[in-house]
C-alpha positions as CSV (number, residue, x, y, z in Angstrom):
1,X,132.1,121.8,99.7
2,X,134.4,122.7,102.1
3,X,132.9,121.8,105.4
4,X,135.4,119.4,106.4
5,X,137.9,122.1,107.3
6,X,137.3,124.0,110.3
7,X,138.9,127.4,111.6
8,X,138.5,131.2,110.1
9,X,141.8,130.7,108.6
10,X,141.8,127.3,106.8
11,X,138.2,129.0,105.4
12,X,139.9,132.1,103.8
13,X,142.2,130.3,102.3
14,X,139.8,128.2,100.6
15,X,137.9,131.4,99.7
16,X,140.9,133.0,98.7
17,X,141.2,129.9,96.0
18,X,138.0,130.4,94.6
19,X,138.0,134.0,93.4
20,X,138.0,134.2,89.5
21,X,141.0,136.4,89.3
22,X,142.8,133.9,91.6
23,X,143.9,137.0,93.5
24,X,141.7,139.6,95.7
25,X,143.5,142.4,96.2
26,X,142.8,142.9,99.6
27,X,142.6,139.7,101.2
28,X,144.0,138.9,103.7
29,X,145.2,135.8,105.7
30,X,144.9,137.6,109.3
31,X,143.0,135.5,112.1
32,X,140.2,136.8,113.9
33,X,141.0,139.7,116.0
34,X,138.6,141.3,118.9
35,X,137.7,145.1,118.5
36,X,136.4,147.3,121.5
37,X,133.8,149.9,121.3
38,X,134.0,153.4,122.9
39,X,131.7,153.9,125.5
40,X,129.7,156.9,123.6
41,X,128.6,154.8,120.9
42,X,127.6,151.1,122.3
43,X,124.8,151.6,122.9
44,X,123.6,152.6,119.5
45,X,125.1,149.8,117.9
46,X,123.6,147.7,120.8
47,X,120.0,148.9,119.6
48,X,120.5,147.2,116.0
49,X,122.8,149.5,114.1
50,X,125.4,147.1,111.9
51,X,127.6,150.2,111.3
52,X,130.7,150.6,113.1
53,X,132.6,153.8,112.0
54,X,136.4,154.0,112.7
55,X,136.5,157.0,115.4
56,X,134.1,154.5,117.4
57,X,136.8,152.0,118.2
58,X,138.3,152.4,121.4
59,X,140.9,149.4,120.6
60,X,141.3,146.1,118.9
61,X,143.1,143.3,119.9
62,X,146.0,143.0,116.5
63,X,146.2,144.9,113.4
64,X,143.0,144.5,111.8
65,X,143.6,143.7,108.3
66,X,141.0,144.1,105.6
67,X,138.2,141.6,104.8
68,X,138.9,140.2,108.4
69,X,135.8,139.0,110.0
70,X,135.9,140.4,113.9
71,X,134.2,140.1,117.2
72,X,132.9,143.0,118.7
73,X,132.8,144.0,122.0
74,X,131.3,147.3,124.0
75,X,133.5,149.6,126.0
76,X,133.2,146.4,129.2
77,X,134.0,143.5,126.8
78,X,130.2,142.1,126.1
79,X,129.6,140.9,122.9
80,X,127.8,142.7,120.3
81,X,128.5,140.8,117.4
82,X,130.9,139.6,114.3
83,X,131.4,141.5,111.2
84,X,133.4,142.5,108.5
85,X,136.6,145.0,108.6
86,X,138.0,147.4,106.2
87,X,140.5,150.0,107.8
88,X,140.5,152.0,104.5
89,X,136.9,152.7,104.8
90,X,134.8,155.1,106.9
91,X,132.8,152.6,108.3
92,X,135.4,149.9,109.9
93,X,133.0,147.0,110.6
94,X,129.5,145.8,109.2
95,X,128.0,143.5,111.6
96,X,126.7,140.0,109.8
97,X,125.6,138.5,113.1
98,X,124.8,138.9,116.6
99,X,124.9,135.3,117.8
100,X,128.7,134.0,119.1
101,X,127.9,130.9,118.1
102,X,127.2,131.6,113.9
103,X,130.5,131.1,112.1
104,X,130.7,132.9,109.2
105,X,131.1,130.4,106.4
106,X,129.7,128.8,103.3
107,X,126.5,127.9,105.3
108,X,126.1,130.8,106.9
109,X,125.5,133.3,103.5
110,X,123.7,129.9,102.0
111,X,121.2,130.6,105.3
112,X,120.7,133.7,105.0
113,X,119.7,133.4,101.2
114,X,117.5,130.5,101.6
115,X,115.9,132.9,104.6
116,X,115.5,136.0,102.6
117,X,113.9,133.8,99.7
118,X,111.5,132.3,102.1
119,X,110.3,135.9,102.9
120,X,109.8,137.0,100.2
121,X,107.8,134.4,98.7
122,X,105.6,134.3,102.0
123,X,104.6,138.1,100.6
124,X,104.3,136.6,97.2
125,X,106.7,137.5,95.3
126,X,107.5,134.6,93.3
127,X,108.7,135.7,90.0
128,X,110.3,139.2,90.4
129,X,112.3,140.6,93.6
130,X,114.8,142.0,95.3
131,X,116.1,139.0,97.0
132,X,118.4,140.7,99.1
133,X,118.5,144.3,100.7
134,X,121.8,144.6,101.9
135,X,121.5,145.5,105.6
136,X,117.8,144.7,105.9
137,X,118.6,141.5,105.0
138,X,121.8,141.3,108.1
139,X,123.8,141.4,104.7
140,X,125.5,144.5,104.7
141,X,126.4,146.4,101.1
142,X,125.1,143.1,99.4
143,X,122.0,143.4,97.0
144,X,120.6,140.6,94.3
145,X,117.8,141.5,92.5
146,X,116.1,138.0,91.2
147,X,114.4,138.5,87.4
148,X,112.3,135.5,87.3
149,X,116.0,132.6,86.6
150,X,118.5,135.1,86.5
151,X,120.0,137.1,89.2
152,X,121.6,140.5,89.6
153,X,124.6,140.6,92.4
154,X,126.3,143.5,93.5
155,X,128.9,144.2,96.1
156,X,129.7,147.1,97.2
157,X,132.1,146.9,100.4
158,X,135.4,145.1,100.5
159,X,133.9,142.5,103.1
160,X,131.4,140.9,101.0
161,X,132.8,140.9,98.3
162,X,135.3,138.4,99.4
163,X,132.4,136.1,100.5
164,X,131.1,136.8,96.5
165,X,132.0,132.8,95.8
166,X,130.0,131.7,98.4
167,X,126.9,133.8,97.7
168,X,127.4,132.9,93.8
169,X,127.2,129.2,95.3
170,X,124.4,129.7,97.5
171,X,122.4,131.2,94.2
172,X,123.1,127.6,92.5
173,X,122.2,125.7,95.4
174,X,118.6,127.1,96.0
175,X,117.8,128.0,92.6
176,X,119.8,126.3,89.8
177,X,119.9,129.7,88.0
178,X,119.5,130.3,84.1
179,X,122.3,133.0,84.9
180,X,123.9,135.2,87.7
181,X,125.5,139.0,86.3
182,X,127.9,140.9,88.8
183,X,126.8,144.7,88.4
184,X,129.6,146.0,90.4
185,X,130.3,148.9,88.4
186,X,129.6,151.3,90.9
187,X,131.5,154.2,92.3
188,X,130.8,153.7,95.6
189,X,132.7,150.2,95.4
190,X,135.8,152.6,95.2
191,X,135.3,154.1,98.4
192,X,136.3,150.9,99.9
193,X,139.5,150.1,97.6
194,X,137.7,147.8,95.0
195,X,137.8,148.4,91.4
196,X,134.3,149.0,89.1
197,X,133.2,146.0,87.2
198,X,130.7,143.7,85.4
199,X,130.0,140.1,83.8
200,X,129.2,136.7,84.3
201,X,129.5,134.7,87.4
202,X,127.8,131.8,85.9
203,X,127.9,130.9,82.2
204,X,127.7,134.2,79.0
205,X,123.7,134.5,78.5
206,X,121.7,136.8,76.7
207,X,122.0,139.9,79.0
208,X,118.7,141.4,77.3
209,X,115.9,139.1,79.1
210,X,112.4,139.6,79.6
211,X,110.1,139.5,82.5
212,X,106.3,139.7,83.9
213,X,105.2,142.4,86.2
214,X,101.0,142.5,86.5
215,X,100.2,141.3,83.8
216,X,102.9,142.6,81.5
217,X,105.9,142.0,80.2
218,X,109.6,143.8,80.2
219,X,112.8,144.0,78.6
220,X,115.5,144.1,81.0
221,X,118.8,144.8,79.9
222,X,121.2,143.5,83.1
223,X,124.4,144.0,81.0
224,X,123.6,148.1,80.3
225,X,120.3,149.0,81.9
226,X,120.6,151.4,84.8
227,X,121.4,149.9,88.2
228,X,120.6,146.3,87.7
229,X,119.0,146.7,84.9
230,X,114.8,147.5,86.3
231,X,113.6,149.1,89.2
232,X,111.6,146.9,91.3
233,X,111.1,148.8,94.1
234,X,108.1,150.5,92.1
235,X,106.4,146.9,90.9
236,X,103.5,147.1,93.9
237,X,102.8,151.4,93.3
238,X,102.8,150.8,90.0
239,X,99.6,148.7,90.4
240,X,98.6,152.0,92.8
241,X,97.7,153.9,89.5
242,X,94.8,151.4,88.3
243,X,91.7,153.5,88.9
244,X,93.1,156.9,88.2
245,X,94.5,156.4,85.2
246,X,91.2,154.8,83.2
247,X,90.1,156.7,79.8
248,X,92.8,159.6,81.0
249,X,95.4,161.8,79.3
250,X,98.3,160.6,80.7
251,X,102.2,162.8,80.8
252,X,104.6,161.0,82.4
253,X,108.4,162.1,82.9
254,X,111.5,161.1,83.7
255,X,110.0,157.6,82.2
256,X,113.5,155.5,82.4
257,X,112.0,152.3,80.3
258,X,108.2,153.1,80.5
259,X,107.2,150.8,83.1
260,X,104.9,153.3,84.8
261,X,103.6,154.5,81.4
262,X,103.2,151.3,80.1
263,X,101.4,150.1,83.1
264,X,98.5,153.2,82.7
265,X,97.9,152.4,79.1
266,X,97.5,148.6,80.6
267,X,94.7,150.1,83.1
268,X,92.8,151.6,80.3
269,X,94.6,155.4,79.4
270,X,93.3,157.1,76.7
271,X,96.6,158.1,75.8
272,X,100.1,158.5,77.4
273,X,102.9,160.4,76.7
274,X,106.1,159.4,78.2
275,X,109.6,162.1,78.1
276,X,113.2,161.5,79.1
277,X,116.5,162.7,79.0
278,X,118.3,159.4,77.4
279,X,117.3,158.2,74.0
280,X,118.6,154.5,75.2
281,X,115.6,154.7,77.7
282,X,113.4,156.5,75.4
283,X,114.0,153.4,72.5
284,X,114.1,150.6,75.1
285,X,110.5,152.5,76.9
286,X,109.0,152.1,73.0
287,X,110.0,148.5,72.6
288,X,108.6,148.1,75.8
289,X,105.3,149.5,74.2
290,X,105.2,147.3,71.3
291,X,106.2,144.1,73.3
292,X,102.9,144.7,74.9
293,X,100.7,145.9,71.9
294,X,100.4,149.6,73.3
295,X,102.4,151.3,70.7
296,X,99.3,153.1,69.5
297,X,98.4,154.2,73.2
298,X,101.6,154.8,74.3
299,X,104.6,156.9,72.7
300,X,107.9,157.9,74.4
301,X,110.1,160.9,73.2
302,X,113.9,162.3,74.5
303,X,113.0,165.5,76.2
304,X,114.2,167.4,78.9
305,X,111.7,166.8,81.6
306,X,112.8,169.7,83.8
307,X,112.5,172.1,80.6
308,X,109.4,170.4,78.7
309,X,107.4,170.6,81.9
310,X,108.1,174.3,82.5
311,X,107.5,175.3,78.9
312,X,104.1,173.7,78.7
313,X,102.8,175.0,82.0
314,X,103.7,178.4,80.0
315,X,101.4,177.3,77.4
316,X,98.9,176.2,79.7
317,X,98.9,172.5,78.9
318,X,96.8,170.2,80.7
319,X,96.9,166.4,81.2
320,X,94.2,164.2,83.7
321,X,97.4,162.2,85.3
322,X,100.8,163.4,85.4
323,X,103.3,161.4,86.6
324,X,107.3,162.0,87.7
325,X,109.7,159.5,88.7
326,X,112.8,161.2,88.8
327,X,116.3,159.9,89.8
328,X,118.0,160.7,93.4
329,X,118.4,163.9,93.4
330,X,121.6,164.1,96.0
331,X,123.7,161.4,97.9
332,X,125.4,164.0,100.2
333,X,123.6,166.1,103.2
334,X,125.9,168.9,101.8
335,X,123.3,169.1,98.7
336,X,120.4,168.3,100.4
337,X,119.0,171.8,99.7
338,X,120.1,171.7,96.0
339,X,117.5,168.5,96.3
340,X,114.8,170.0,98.1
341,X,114.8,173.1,95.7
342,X,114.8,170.4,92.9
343,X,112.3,168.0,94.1
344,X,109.9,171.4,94.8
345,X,110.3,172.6,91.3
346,X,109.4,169.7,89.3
347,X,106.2,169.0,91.6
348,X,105.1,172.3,90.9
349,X,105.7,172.5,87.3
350,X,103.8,169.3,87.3
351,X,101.0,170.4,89.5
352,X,100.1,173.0,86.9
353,X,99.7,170.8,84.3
354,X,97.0,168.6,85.8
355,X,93.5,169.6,85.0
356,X,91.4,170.9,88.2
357,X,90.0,167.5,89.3
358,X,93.6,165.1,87.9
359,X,96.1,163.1,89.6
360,X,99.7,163.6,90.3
361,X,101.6,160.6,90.9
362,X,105.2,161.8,92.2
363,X,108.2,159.8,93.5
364,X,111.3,160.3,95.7
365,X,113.8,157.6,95.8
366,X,116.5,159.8,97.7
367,X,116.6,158.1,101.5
368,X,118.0,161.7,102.8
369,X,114.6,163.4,102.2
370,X,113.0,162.0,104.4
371,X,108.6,161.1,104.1
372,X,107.9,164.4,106.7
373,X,110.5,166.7,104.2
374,X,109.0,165.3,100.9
375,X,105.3,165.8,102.3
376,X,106.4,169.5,103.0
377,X,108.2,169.8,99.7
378,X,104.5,168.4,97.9
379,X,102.6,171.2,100.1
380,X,105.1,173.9,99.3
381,X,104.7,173.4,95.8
382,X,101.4,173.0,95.8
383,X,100.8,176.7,97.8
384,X,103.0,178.4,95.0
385,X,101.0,176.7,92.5
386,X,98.2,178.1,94.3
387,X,96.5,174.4,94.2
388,X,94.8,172.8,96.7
389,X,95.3,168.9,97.0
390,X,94.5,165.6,98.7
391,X,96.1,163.0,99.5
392,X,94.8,159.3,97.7
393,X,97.6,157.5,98.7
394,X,101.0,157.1,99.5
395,X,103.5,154.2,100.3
396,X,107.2,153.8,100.1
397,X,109.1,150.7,98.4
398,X,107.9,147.4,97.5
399,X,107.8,145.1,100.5
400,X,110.7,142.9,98.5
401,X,112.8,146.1,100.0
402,X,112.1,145.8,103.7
403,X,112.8,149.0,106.2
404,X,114.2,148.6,109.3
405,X,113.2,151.2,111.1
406,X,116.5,152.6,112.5
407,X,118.4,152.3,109.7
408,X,117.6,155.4,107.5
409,X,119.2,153.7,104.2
410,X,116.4,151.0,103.9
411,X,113.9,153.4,104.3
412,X,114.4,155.8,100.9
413,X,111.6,155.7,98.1
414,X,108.9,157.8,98.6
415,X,105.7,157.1,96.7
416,X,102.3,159.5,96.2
417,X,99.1,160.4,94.6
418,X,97.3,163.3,95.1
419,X,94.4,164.4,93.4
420,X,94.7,168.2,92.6
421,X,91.9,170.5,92.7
């Protein structure tokens, strides 16, 4: 649209026009500036790391003003990269690219878009997925989730979410969308400067849609549901539970919307008994059930996992498959302990309600435990348990969510089955 004009500047300002309030209130008009790196630190940025924090500058060139996009340079003035600035953050700059050469424009974020769509439909993920993963996608702090035409966008740092009018027209340009939602309300969007919010960047829609995951279908609710609305980063384990789960007793808990629970009735469950803390989740997880004609196999009540599970291994309770999915437990290496205690005590009060013989199917979505430390925490729980187990299998997030291997964020869920004996 706006290709005629050329220069960082003349593009701002035609970004700065297009943002729905008319104002962003922390953009800024600034020209590029040059930041250099202190010599301790290159070299880790230099081995793929898009994080630059602000005790690792050594100097920049002007004041660097907030949304600027800035080239980076190591301690000798070679290039590393361009990326986005925020001065009232922690982290200073997010790298978008490592080529001189890229501008950072329109085309640039439709690219990367049409790019990460290409990807994931080359791993066949045509209806359902999360279309971009932030910095495994060289899109820092940006994540859409795609729910079959309609599209979840969140922006959590200052820089991107200046660039949100050009991502919401790179959406319409490779996929003519049904809808787009901005899920922005997000406390970590405060951390930067930027306010919590949510609604439409395309035309009002029915926020309640439904989708297909193997075979099945789903409410999502994009407007209230938790994050943006579904977790997709379960859709490929939750096919994981097929065999286990056939003409068995199932307990799950922590159930959110029932996919997991739904999905084990699907694969032939005798019964299944799904418990959670939030009767929204609990009413939304039943409709779920009667959308797909399990009602009678399936049933969800608002329970207090942590409590329900410890009272019924008490009463020496006993299901063939139990399954948790519990919510991040800490976001802070200062309660990292508080986690691990947690994570151990709800893996052991489940252990003790699987029959000699059953499954547990157990979760961690919190990226600073990592696989070793949740392995340990399964073993641990299983000694005081005084259970022996095997491994059947275990995976992390769905390959929509790729890890980059040095970047500790992208690698978080943490996804097994053991049998238990």
């Amino acid at each position: 649209m706006h290709k005629e004009h050329e220069g960082q500047l003349v593009h701002q300002l035609l970004i700065f026009d297009r943002i729905h309030d008319k104002s962003h209130p922390f953009f800024t008009f600034a020209v590029m500036t040059d930041i250099i790196l202190k010599k301790k630190i290159s070299n880790r940025v230099l081995n793929g790391h898009p994080w630059i924090f602000a005790n690792e500058i050594n100097e920049s060139g002007a004041q660097v003003e907030s949304g600027e996009i800035a080239d980076v340079y190591t301690h000798d003035k070679k290039f590393i990269g361009k990326g986005y600035t925020n001065p009232r953050s922690q982290i200073f700059v997010r790298l978008l690219t490592r080529d001189r050469n890229e501008e950072i424009n329109d085309d640039f974020f439709y690219r990367r878009l049409l790019r990460a769509w290409q990807y994931r439909k080359q791993l066949g993920y045509d209806e359902n997925c999360r279309l971009i993963f932030g910095e495994a996608d060289d899109l820092p702090q940006l994540i859409i989730d795609k729910f079959n035409d309609y599209f979840v966008v969140q922006t959590l740092a200052l820089g991107i979410d200046i660039w949100k009018p050009s991502i919401v027209s790179a959406l319409n340009k490779i996929f003519d969308p049904k809808g787009i939602y901005e899920r922005n309300d997000v406390p970590v969007r405060e951390l930067e400067g930027l306010d919590q919010r949510k609604g439409f960047l395309s035309e009002a829609f029915d926020t309640e849609i439904i989708i297909h995951e193997n075979g099945l279908q789903f409410y999502v609710d994009v407007e209230k549901g938790q994050k943006t609305g579904y977790f997709l980063d379960q859709q490929d384990n939750r096919r994981a539970i097929q065999n286990i789960v056939k003409g068995a007793d199932v307990l799950g808990a922590f159930t959110y919307t029932g996919s997991f629970e739904i999905h084990a009735a699907h694969y032939g469950a005798k019964s299944v008994l799904g418990l959670d803390i939030s009767e929204n989740a609990v009413a939304q997880a039943n409709k779920n059930a009667a959308l797909n004609k399990y009602e009678n196999v399936c049933r969800f009540e608002y329970a207090n996992a942590f409590d329900v599970l410890k009272t019924w291994a008490r009463e020496h309770k006993q299901y063939d498959v139990v399954m948790l999915d519990p919510p991040s437990f800490t976001k802070s290496r200062a309660t990292i302990q508080k986690a691990i205690t947690g994570y151990k005590e709800i893996n052991l009060r489940g252990m003790k309600l699987v029959k000699p013989g059953g499954f547990l199917v157990t979760s961690s979505c919190t990226n600073l435990v990592t696989a070793q430390v949740f392995l340990e925490i399964i073993e641990m729980a299983a000694k005081d348990a005084r259970r022996r187990i095997r491994q059947v299998v275990f995976n992390t997030q769905s390959a929509d969510h790729p890890i980059i291997w040095n970047l500790e964020n992208t690698h978080y869920l943490k996804f097994l089955i053991v049998q238990v004996m």
